[in-house]
C-alpha positions in Angstrom: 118.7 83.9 106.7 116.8 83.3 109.7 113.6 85.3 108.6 113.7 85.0 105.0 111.0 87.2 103.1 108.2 86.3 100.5 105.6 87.9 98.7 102.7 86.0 97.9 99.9 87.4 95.4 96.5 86.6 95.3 96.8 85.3 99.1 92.7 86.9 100.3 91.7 83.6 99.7 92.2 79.9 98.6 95.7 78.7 97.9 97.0 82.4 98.1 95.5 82.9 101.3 96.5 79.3 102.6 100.2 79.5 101.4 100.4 83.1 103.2 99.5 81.3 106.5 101.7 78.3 106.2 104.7 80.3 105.5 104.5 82.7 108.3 104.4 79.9 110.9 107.3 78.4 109.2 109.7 81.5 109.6 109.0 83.5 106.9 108.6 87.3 107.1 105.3 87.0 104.5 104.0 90.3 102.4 100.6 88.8 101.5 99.1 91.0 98.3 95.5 91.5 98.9 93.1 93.7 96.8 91.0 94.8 100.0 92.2 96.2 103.4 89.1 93.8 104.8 91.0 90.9 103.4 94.5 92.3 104.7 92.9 92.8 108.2 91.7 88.9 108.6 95.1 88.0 107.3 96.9 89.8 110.2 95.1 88.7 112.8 95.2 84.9 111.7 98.9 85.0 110.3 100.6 87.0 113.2 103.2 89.1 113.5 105.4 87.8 110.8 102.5 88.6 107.8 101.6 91.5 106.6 99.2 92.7 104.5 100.5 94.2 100.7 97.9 96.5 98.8 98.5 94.5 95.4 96.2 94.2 92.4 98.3 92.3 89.5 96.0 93.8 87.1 97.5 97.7 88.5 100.9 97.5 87.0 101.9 100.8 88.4 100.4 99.9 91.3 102.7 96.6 91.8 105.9 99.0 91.1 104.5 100.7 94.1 103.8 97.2 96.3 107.3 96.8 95.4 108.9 99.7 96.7 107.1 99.7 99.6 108.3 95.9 100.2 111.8 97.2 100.0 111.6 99.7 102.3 111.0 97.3 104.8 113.3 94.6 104.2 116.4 96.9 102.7 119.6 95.6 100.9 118.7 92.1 102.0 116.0 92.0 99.3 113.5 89.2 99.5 113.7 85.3 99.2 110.8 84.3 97.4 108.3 85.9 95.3 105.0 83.3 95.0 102.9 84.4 91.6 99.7 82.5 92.6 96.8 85.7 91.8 94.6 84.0 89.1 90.9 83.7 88.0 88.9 81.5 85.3 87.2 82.2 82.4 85.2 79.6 81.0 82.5 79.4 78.0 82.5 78.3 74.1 85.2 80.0 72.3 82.1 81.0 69.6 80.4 83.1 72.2 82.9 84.2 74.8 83.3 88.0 74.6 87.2 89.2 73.4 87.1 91.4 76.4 86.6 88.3 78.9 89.6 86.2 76.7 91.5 89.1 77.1 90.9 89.9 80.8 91.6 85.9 81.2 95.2 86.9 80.0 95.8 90.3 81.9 95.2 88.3 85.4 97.1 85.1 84.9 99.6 85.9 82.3 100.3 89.6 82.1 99.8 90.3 85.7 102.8 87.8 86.5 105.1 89.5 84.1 104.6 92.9 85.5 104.9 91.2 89.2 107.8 89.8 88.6 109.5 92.8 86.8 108.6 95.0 89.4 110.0 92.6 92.5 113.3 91.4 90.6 115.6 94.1 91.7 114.8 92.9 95.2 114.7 88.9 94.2 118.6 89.7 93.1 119.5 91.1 96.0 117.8 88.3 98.1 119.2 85.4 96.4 115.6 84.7 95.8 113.2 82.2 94.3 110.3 82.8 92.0 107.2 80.2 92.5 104.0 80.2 89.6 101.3 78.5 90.3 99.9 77.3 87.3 97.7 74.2 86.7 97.1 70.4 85.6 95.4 73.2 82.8 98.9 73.6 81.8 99.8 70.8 80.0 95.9 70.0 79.1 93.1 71.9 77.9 89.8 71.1 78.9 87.1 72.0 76.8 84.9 75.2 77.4 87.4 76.1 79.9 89.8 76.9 76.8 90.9 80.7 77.9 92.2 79.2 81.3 94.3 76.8 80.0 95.5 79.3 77.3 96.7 81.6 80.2 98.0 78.4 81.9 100.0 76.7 79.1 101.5 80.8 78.5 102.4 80.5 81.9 104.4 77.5 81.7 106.4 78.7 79.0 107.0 82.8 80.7 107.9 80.4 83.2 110.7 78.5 81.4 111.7 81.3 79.7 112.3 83.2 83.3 114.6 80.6 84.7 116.7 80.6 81.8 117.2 84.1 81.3 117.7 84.6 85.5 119.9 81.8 85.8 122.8 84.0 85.7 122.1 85.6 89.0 120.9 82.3 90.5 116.9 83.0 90.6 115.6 79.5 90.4 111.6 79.6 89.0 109.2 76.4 89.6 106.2 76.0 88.6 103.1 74.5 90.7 100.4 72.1 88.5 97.6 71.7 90.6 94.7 69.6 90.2 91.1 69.9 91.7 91.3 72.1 95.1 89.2 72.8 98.0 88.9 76.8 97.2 86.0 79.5 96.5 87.4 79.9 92.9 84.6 76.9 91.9 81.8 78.9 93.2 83.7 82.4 91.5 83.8 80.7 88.3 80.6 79.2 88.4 79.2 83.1 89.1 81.6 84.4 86.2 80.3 81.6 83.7 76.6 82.1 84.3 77.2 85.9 83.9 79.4 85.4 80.9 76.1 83.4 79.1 73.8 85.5 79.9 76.0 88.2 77.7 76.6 86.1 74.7 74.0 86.6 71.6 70.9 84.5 71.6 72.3 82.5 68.7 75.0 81.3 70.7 73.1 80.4 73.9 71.0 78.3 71.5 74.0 76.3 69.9 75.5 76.0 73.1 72.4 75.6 75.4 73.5 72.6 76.9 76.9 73.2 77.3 76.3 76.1 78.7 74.3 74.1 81.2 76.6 71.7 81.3 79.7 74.1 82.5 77.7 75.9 85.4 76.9 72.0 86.6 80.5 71.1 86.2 82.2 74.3 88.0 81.0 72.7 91.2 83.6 72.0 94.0 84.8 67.9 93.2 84.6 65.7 95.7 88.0 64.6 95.3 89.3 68.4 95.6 91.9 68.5 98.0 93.0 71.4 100.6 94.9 73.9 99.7 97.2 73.4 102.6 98.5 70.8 99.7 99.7 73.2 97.9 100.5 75.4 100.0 103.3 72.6 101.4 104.8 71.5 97.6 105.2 75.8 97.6 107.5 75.9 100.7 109.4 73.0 99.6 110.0 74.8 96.2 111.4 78.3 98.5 113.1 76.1 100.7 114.6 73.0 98.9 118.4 72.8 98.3 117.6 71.9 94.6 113.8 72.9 94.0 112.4 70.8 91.0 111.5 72.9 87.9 108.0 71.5 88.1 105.1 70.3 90.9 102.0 68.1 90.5 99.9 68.3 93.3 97.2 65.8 93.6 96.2 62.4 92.4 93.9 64.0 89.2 97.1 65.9 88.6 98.9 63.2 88.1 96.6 61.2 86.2 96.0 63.7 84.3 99.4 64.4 83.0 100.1 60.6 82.5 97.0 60.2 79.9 98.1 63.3 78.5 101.4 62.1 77.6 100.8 58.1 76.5 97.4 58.9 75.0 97.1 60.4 71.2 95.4 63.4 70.8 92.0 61.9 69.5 91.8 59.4 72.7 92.3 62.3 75.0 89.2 64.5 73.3 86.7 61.9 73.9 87.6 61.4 77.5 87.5 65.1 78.6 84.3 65.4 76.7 82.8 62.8 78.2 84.0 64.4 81.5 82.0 67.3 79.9 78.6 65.5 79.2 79.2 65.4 75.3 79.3 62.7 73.1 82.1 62.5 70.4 80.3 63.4 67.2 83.1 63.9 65.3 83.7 61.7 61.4 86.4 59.1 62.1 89.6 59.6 59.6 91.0 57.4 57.7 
């Protein structure tokens, strides 16, 4: 198809927001999914004719259904080409303290909210031929610690995401999956915000176990030097719409793939004391024999 479709959640800001833009100027007929018509109003004027703005909150899972069949009226029996799942927050903290409701909310945006995406936008993925794309993390295949419930809703992901393309394979929807590392996006400063407000609701016992890690965390959300755009991602996301043979699974980034080698050649032990290290803690655990 000359104009093939794609809806892209999440796409107000960051890698959403940058993946939106890159595809429209590639061809694509984009549905970005936005959660404010402020948002949806910047992304038209920057992203042209060939984007338009989607009232989509992946939380809403009635509301998707209806993001989806106002998507179809517009493209008809030619369905869509690509649906990108890339909506997604973090919810950091020690496990001891973080409120159920927060863990759970953690799940609802980057795990639940995908399923109900996706179920609502297959119909039209079948009749497109179409691709689905989930942007999951480097957090994916390792957990790093007081940022447990992210990874948990990343390393879910991977495996909705392997169970997908098996299950779709009869109809030819191919699903990837996208493992960034550290990027260039307002989710450092969100998180930060979310942390900081997540500590200041946990008991006072907990904040005094945990002082310094709390301290630790709201240091440690700031944006890396080494983050990278998300015009990185963004790329690796087209190729995985428009490659022949997509691969299964993208690392973007050097930390990425760093990341993932230590996480395979090291043992479990070894791998703890460098991520807490990264973390400002000293390994206190007994040695076993």
């Amino acid at each position: 198809m000359s104009s093939p479709s794609v809806v892209v959640t999440g796409a107000s800001k960051g890698i959403g927001r940058a993946t939106a833009l890159f595809l429209a100027l590639r061809g694509f007929r984009v549905f970005a999914g936005v959660r404010s018509a402020r948002d949806g109003e910047k992304l038209s004027r920057d992203g042209g004719e060939r984007l338009s703005p989607l009232s989509l909150e992946v939380t809403d899972h009635d509301g998707a259904a209806d993001a989806a069949q106002e998507v179809a009226q517009q493209v008809g029996d030619g369905g869509i080409q690509g649906l990108v799942n890339n909506a997604g927050i973090v919810v950091g903290g020690p496990l001891e303290g973080l409120p159920i409701d927060d863990f759970r909310h953690q799940l609802e945006v980057n795990l639940v909210g995908v399923l109900a995406v996706t179920k609502a936008f297959l119909p039209l993925l079948r009749s497109g031929n179409g691709r689905i794309v989930n942007v999951s993390s480097i957090n994916g295949r390792m957990v790093t610690p007081f940022a447990t419930p992210y990874a948990v809703s990343k390393f879910a992901l991977e495996a909705l995401s392997d169970g997908l393309r098996m299950e779709l394979r009869r109809w030819g929807i191919r699903v990837s999956v996208i493992q960034p590392g550290a990027i260039d996006t307002p989710i450092w400063e969100t998180s930060q915000l979310r942390a900081v407000e997540i500590a200041e609701r946990m008991p006072e016992s907990t904040r005094e176990l945990y002082g310094g890690v709390i301290r630790s965390i709201t240091e440690m959300s700031r944006r890396p030097q080494h983050a990278i755009p998300p015009e990185r991602v963004a790329r690796v996301i087209h190729h995985a719409l428009a490659a022949r043979r997509p691969r299964t699974r993208y690392l973007v980034g050097l930390d990425a793939r760093v990341g993932a080698l230590l996480r395979k050649v090291l043992p479990d032990r070894a791998m703890d004391r460098i991520l807490l290290r990264r973390r400002g803690r000293k390994d206190r655990g007994r040695r076993e024999h």
